[in-house]
RODO-2510 file (C-alpha; in nm, 4 decimals, decimal comma):
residues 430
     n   res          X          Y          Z
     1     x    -3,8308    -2,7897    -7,0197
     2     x    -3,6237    -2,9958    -6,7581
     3     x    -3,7597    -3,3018    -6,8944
     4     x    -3,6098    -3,1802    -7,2043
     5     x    -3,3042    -3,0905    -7,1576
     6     x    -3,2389    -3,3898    -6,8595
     7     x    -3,4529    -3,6383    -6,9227
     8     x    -3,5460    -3,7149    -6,5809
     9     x    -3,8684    -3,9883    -6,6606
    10     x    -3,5527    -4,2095    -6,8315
    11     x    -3,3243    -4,1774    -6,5865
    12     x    -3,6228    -4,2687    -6,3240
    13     x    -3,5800    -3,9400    -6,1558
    14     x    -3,7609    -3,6422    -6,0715
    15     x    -3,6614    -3,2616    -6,0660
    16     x    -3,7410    -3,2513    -5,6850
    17     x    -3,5183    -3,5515    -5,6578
    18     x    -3,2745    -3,4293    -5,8391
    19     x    -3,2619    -3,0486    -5,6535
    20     x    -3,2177    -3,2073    -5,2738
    21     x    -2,9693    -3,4021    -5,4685
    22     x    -2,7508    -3,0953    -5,5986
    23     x    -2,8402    -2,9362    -5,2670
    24     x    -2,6477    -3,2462    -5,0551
    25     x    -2,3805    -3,2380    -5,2578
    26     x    -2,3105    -2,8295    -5,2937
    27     x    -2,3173    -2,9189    -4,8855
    28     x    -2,0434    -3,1796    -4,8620
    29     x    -1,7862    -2,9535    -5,1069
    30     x    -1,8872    -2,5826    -5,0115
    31     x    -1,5765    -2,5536    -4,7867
    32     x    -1,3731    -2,4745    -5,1312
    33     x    -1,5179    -2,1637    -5,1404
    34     x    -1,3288    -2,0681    -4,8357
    35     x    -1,0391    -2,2703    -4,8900
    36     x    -0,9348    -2,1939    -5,2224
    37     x    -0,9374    -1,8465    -5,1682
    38     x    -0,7061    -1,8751    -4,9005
    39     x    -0,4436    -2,1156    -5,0585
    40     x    -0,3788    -1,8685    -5,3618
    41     x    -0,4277    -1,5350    -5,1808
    42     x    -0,0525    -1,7407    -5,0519
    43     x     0,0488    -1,6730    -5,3736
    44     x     0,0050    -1,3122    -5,3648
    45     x    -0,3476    -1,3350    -5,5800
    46     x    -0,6315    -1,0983    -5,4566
    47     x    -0,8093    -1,2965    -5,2278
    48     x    -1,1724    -1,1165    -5,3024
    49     x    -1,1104    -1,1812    -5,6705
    50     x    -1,0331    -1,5189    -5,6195
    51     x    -1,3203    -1,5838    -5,4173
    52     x    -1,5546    -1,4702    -5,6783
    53     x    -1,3882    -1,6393    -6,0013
    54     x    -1,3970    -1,9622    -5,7436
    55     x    -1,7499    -1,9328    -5,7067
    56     x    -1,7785    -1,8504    -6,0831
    57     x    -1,5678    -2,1251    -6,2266
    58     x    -1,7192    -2,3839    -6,0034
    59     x    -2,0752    -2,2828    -6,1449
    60     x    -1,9271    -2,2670    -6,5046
    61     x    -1,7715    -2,6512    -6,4497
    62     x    -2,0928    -2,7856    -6,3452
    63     x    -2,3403    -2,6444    -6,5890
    64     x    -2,1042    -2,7936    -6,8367
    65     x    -2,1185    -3,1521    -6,6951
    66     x    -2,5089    -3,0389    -6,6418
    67     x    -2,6169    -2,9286    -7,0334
    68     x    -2,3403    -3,1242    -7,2526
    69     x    -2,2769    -3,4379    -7,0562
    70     x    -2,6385    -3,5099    -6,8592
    71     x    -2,4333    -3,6200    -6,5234
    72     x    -2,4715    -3,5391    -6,1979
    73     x    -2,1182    -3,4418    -6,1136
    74     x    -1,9979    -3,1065    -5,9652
    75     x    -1,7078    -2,9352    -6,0334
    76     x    -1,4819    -2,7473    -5,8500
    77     x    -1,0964    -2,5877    -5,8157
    78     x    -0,9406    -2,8743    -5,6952
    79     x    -0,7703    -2,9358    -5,3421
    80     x    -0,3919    -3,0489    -5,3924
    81     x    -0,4016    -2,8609    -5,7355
    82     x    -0,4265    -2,5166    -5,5727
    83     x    -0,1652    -2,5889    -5,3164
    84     x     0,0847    -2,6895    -5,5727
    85     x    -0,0292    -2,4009    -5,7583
    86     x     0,0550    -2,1576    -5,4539
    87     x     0,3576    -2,2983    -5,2590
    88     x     0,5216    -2,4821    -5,5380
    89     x     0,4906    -2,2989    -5,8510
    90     x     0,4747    -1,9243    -5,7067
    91     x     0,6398    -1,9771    -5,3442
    92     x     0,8670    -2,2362    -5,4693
    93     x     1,0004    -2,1711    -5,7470
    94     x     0,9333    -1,7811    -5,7469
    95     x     0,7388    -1,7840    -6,0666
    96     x     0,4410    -1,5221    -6,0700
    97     x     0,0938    -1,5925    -6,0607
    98     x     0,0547    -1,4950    -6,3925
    99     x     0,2274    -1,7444    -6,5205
   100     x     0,0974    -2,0030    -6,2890
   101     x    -0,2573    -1,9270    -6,4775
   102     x    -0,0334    -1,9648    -6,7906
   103     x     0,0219    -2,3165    -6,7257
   104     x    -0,3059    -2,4074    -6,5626
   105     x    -0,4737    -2,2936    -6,8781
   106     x    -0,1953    -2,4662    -7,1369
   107     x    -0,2605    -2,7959    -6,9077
   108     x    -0,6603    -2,7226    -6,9505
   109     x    -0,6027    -2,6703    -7,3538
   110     x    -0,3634    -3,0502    -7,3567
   111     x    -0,6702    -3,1743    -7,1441
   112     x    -0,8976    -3,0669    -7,3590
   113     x    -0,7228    -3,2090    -7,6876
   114     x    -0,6413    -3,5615    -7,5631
   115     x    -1,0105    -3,6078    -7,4231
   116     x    -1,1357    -3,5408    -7,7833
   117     x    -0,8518    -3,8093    -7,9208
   118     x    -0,8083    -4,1461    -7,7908
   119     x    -0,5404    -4,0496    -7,6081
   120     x    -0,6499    -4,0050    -7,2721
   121     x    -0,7205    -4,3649    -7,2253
   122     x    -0,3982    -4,5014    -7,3571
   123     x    -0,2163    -4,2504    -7,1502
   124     x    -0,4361    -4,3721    -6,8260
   125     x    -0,4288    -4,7437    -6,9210
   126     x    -0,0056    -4,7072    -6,9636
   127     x     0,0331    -4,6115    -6,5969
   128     x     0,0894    -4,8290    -6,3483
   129     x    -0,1817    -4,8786    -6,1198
   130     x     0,0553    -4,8378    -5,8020
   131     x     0,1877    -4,4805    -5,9336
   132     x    -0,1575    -4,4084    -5,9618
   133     x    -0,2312    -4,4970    -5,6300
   134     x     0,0699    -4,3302    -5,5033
   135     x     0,0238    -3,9795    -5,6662
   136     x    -0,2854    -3,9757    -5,5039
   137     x    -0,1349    -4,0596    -5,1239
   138     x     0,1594    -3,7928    -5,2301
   139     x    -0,0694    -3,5322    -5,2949
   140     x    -0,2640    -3,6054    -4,9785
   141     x     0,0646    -3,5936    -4,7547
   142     x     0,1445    -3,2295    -4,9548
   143     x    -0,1612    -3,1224    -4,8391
   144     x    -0,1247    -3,2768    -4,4891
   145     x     0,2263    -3,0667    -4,4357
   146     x     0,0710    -2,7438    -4,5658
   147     x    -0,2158    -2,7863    -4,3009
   148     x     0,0211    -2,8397    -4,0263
   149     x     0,2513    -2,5105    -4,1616
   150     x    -0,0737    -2,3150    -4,1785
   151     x    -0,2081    -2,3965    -3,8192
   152     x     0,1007    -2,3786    -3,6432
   153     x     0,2177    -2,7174    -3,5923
   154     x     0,5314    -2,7416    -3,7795
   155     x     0,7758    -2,4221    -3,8681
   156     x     1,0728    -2,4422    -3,9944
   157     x     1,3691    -2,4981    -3,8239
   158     x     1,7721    -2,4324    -3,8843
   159     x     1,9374    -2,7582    -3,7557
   160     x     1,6252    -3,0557    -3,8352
   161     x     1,4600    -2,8965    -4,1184
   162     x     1,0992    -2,8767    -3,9528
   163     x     1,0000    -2,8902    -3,5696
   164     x     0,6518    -2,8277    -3,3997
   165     x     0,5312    -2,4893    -3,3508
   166     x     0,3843    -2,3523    -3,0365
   167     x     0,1453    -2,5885    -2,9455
   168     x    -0,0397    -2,4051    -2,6753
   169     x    -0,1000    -2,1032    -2,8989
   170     x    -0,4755    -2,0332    -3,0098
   171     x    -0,4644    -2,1321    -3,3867
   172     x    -0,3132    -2,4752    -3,2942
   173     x    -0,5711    -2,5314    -3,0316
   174     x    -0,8720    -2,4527    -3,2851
   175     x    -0,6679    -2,6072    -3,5915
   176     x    -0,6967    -2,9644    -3,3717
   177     x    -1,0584    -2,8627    -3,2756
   178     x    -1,1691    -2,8426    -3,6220
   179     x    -1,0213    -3,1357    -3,7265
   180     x    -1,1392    -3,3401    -3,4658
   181     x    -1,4901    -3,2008    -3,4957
   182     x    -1,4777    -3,2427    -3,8675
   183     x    -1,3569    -3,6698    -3,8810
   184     x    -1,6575    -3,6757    -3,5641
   185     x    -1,9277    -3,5099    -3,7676
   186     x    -1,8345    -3,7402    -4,1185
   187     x    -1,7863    -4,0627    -3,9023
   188     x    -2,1345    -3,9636    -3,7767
   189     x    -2,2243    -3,9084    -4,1775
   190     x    -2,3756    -3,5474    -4,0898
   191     x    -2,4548    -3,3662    -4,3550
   192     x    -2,1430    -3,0582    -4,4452
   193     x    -1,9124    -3,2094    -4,2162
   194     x    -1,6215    -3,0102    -4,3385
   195     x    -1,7646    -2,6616    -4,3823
   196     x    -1,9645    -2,6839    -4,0228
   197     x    -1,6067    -2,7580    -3,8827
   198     x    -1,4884    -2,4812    -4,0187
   199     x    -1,7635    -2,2517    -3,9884
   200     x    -1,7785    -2,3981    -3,5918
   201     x    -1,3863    -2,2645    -3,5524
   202     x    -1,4766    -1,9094    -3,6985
   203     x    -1,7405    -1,8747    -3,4688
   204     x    -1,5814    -1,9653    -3,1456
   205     x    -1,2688    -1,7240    -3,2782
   206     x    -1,4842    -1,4185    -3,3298
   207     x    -1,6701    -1,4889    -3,0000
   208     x    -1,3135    -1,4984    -2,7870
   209     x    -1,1930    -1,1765    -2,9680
   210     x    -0,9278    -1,3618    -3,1987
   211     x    -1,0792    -1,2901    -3,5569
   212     x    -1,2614    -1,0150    -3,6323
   213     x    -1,6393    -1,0112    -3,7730
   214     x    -1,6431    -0,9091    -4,1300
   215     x    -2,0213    -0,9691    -4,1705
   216     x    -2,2131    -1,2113    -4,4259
   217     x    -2,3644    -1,0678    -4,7028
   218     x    -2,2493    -0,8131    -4,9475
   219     x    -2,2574    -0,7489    -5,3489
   220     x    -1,9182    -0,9558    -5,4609
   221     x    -1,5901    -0,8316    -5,5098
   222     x    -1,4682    -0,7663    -5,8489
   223     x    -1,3459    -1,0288    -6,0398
   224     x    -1,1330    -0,8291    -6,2881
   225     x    -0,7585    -0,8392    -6,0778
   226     x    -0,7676    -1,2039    -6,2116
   227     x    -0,9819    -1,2651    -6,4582
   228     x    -0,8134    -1,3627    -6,8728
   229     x    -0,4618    -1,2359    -6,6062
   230     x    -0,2897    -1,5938    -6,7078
   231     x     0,0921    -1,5221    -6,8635
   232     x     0,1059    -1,7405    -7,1556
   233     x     0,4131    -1,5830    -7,3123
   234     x     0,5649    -1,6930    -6,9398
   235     x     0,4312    -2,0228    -6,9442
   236     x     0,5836    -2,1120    -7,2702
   237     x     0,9172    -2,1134    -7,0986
   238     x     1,0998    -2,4782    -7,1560
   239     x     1,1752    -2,4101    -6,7544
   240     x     0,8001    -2,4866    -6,7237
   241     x     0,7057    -2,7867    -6,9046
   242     x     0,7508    -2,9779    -6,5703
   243     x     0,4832    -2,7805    -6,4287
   244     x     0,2559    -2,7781    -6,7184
   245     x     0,2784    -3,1134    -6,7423
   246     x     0,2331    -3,1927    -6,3273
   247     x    -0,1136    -2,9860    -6,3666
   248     x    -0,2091    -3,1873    -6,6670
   249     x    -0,0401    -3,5689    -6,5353
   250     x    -0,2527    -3,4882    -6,1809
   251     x    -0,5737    -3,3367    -6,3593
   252     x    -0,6012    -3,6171    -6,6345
   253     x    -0,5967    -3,9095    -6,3184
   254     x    -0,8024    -3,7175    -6,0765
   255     x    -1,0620    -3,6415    -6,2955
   256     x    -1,0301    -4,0029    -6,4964
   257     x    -1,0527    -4,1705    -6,1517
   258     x    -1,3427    -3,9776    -5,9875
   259     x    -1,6047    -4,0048    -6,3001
   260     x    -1,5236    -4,3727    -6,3202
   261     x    -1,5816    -4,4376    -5,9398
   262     x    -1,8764    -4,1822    -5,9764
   263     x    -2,0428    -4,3691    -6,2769
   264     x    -2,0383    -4,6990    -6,0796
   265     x    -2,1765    -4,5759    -5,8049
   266     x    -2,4597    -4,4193    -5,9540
   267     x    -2,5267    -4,7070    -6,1955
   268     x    -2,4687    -4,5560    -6,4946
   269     x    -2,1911    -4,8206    -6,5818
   270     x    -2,2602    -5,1092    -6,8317
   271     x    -2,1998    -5,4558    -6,7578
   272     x    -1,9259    -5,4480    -7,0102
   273     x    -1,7289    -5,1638    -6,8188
   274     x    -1,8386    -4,8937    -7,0707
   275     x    -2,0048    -4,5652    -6,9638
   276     x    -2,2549    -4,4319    -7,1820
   277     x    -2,1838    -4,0849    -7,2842
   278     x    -1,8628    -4,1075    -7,0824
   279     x    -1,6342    -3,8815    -7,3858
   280     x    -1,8870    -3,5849    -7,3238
   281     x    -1,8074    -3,5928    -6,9389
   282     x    -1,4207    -3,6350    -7,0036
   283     x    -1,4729    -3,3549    -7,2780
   284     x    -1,6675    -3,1334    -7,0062
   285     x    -1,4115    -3,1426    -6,7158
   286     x    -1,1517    -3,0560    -6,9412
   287     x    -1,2917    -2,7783    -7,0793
   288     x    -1,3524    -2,6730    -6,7354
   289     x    -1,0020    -2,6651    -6,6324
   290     x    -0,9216    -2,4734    -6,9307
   291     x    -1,1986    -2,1838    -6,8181
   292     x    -1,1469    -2,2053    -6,5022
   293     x    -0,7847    -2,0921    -6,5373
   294     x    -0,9149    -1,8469    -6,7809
   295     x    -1,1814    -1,6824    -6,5153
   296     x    -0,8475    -1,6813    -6,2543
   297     x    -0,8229    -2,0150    -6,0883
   298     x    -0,6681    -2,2839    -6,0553
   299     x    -0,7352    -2,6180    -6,1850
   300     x    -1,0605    -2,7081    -6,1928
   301     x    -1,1995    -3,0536    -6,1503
   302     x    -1,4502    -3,3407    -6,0942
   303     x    -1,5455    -3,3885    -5,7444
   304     x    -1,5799    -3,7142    -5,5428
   305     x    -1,8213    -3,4922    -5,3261
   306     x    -2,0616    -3,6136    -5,5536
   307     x    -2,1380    -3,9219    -5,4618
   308     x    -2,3493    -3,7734    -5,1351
   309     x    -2,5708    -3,5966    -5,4009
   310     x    -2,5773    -3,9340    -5,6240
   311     x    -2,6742    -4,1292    -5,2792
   312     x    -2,9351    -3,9211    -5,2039
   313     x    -3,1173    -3,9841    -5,5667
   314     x    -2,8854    -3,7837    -5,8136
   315     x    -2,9155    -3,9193    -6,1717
   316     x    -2,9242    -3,6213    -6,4589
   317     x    -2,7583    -3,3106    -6,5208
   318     x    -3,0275    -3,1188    -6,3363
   319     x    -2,8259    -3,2099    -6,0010
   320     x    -2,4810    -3,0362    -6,1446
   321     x    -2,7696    -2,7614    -6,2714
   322     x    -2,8016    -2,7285    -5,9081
   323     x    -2,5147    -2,7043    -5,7772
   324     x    -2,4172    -2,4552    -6,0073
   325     x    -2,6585    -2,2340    -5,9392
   326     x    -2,5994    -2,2680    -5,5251
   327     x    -2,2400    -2,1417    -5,5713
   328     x    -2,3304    -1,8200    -5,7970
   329     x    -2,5944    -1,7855    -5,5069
   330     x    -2,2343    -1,8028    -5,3030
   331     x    -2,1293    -1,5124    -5,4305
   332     x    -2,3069    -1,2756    -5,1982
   333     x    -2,1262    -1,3955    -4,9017
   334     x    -1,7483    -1,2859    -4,9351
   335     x    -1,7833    -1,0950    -4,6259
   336     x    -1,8030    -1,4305    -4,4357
   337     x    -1,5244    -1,5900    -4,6107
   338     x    -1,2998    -1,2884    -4,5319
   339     x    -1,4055    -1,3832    -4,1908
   340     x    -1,2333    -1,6944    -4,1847
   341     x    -0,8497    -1,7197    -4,0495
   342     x    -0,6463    -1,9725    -4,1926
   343     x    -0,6156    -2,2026    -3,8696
   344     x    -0,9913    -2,2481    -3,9211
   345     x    -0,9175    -2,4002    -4,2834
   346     x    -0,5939    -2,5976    -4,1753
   347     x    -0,8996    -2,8856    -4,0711
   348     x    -1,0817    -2,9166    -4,4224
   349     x    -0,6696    -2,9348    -4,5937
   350     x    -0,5607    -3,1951    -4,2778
   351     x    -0,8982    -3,4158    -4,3635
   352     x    -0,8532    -3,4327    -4,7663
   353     x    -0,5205    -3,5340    -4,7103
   354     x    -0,6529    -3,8238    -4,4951
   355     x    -0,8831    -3,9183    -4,7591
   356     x    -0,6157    -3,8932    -4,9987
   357     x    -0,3345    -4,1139    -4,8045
   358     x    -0,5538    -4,4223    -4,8356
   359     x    -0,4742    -4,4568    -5,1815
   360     x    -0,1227    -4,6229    -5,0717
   361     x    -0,3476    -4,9361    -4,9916
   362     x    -0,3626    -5,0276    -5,3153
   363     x    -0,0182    -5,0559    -5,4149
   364     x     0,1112    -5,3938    -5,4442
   365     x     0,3394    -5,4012    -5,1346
   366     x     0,4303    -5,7870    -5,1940
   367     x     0,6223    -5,6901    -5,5003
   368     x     0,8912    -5,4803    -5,3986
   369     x     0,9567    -5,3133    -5,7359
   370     x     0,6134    -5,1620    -5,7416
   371     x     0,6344    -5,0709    -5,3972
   372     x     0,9690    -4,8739    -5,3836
   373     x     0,8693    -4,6478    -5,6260
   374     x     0,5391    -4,5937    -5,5037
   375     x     0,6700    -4,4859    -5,1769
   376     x     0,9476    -4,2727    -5,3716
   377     x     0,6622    -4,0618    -5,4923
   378     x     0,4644    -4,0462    -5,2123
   379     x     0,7590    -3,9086    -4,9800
   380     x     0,8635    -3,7036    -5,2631
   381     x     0,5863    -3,4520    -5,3200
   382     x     0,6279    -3,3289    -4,9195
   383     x     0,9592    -3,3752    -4,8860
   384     x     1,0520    -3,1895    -5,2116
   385     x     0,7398    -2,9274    -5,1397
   386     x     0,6436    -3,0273    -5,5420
   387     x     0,4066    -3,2373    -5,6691
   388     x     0,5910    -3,2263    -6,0124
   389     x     0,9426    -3,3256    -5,8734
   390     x     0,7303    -3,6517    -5,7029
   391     x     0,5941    -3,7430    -6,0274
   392     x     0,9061    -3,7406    -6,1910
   393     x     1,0956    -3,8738    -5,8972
   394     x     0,8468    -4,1975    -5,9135
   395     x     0,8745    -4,2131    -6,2883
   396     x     1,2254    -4,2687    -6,3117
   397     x     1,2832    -4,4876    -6,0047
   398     x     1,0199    -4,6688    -6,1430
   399     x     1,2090    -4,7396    -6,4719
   400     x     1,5442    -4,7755    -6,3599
   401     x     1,4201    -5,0108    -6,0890
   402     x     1,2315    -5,2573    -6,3455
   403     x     1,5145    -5,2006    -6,5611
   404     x     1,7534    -5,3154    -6,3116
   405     x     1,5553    -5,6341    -6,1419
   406     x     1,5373    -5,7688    -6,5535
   407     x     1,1224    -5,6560    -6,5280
   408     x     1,1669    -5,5001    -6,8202
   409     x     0,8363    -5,6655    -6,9917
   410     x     0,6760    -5,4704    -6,6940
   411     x     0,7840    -5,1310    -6,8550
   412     x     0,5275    -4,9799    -7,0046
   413     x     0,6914    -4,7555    -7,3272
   414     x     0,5092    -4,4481    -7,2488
   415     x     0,6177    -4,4565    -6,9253
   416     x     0,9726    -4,5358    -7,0339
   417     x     0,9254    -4,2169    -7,2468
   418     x     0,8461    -3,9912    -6,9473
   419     x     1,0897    -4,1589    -6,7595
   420     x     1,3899    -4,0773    -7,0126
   421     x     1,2205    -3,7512    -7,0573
   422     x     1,2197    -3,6371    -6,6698
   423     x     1,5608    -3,7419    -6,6980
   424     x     1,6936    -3,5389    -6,9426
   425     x     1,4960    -3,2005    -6,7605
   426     x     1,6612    -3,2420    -6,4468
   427     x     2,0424    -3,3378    -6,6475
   428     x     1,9557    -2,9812    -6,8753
   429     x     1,7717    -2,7596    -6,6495
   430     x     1,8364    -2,8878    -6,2995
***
């Protein structure tokens, strides 16, 4: 049957092979389970719920990529994706969950219909490779200032904006622990870096008497607070097409970016460039961020986590298969990630975001009017708390920047588009 459905003797596999495979890389991404869970239950979702439709539309994401695509990719809610989701969207602008679901799953559904059209790649081929590069950095600094409000480190202040928190306090003290356990253990290229980090923090809080000990295993909390709970009729606001389109502009590169680099490393890529089979994968993740809003997440995505499974022999579907089934296997320990304080996550956030940041390499830094706006969108996304507001912010400067140094040639019309259309949101809506 697995030979079958994954043809394991063509891809010079086997289903052993391909098992330690899934298990490495459900080991190297696991710590979503206890992040993601966290970050919404900021914006006022059920935090046993979201645990389980986590768990559930992780599982559903990579059986996808396992039995249509063939690929040994995992999917996952996405880091970045769910903060944006909590402190922007709900915190920021005061919109309910709900309606945050609303626009994950209209993203997922625009995903979904430009993967199936030829769209997708003109849209990704139209963008300039140092936006790219930047969205990615932007989202990583995001990340890195929610880490530092959740531990502790920075609060807000009155008279500068932001200032550091008590730095001799307990969850500032572990918060740096974790972290610098976490960058030891990956340097060192042990396997689960991330989640022993954060698992290492728990423990040493429960033994000092700082966070209680809610046990391991249990039957798993009810999904039904936030599962088919998305607000459409809310989402269809024109106030929201910003948002809608952030999820969807951030999903469609993210996910774009990481099969590509994943594909290449695992050989699957033709000498030509081409990936075999590559529409079914694009056609997979999307349909997975349109579920996964549906089951009460947020966007749900391709990981990069992958490649450890894809390293250690990874080739068919039967890995995602895997991984899938690990995480519904997952679902029996909410008791252990109700166990885990926020400080003890703050790590995972702060290391993702380091990941993230490197992207800002890339830009072209000799030519100054791909660099300005680069660094306009970067700064942006933490500095405005919004990932859409960077986007747009980098859009525009980009334009009006070309437009004014006579680059014009450079200007890509869709981006010109976006550009005049960001534009005309912030001149009508603010």
């Amino acid at each position: 049957m697995l030979e079958r459905l994954f043809k394991l003797r063509e891809h010079d596999t086997t289903a052993q092979t391909e098992i330690v495979a899934g298990i490495t890389t459900f080991l190297t991404m696991a710590y979503i389970i206890f992040v993601n869970p966290q970050i919404l239950g900021m914006a006022k979702m059920p935090v046993g719920a979201v645990f389980v439709s986590t768990c559930v539309a992780a599982a559903v994401g990579c059986f996808l990529m396992a039995f249509l695509a063939n690929y040994p990719i995992a999917l996952a809610p996405g880091m970045g994706l769910n903060a944006y989701f909590a402190f922007g969207v709900v915190g920021g602008m005061g919109y309910s969950w709900q309606v945050a679901l609303g626009c994950v799953f209209i993203s997922g559904i625009l995903f979904f219909i430009i993967s199936v059209l030829p769209v997708r790649e003109w849209i990704v081929n139209a963008i300039p490779k140092s936006l790219k590069m930047s969205i990615a950095a932007g989202i990583g600094l995001f990340l890195a200032l929610i880490a530092f409000k959740n531990a502790g480190v920075v609060t807000a202040d009155q008279a500068t904006l932001v200032t550091h928190g008590k730095l001799k306090s307990w969850p500032v003290l572990m918060a740096m622990l974790g972290f610098a356990l976490i960058v030891a253990l990956e340097y060192r290229r042990i396997m689960g870096g991330v989640i022993i980090g954060i698992l290492a923090v728990t423990a040493i809080s429960i033994i000092a008497g700082e966070q209680k000990f809610e046990g391991v295993f249990d039957i798993p909390p009810s999904i039904a607070p936030v599962f088919l709970q998305m607000d459409l009729a809310g989402a269809l606001k024109v106030g929201l097409v910003t948002v809608v389109f952030a999820f969807l502009f951030v999903d469609l590169f993210d996910n774009t970016g990481t099969l590509i680099a994943l594909a290449h490393r695992g050989g699957f890529m033709r000498p030509d460039g081409t990936v075999p089979g590559l529409k079914r994968a694009l056609m997979s993740d999307s349909a997975a961020a349109m579920l996964g809003a549906a089951i009460g997440t947020s966007t749900t995505t391709s990981y990069i986590e992958s490649a450890s499974g894809i390293n250690a022999g990874g080739r068919t579907g039967l890995t995602a298969a895997t991984v899938g089934v690990l995480f519904l296997l997952a679902l029996f320990i909410a008791p252990l990630a109700g166990s885990i304080p926020g400080y003890a996550t703050a790590p995972a956030l702060l290391y993702v975001a380091c990941l993230m940041a490197r992207g800002l390499t890339e830009v072209e830094w000799d030519d100054v009017t791909e660099a300005a706006p680069a660094v306009i969108t970067a700064i942006a996304m933490p500095f405005t708390f919004s990932i859409a507001d960077g986007i747009a912010f980098g859009f525009i400067s980009y334009a009006g920047i070309k437009l004014a140094a006579g680059r014009i040639r450079d200007l890509h019309p869709a981006v010109a588009i976006l550009a005049v259309l960001f534009v005309i949101k912030y001149l009508v809506i603010g």
